[in-house]
N, C-alpha and C positions, 0 to 999 in steps of 0.2 A: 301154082295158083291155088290148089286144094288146101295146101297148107297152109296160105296167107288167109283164109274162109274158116279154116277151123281153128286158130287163133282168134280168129275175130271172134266166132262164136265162144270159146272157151270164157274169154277175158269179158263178154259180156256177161256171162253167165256167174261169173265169179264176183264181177260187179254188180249182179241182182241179188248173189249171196250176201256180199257184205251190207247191204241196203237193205236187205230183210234183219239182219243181226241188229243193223242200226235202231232199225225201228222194235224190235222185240226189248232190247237193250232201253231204250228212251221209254216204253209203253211200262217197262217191270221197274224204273226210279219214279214215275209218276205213280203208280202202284204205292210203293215203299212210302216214297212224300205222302201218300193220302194219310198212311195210316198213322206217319210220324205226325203229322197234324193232329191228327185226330185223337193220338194221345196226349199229347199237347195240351190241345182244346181240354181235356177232360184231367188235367193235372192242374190247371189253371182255374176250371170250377171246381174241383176239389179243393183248392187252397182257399177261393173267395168264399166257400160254405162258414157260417158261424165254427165259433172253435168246441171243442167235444164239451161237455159239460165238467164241473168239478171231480165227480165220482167217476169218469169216463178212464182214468187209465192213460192220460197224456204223458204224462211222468211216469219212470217204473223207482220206486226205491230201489232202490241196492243192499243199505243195509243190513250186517245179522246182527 
């Protein structure tokens, strides 16, 4: 009977580990998504900003 009690506890225990990884796991791609937004967001205002002026350097010549 001890042994059928400390499986039980084992296998619970093991299922509150994987339930904690789950949630660390889910908490650090929400994490990642924020920031991948948020580069995003600011790649997207970067592009609708007016374009550099004439003398700005948008173009590089190449030629010698």
């Amino acid at each position: 009977m001890s042994d059928l009690a400390t499986s039980a506890v084992i296998a619970s225990q093991s299922q509150t580990q994987l339930s904690m990884a789950n949630a660390m796991l889910k908490s650090a791609h929400q994490q990642d998504q924020a920031v991948v937004d948020m580069l995003s967001q600011a790649v997207e205002q970067g592009q609708a900003q007016a374009p550099a002026p004439a003398s700005m350097g948008a173009a590089v010549d190449m030629t010698v």
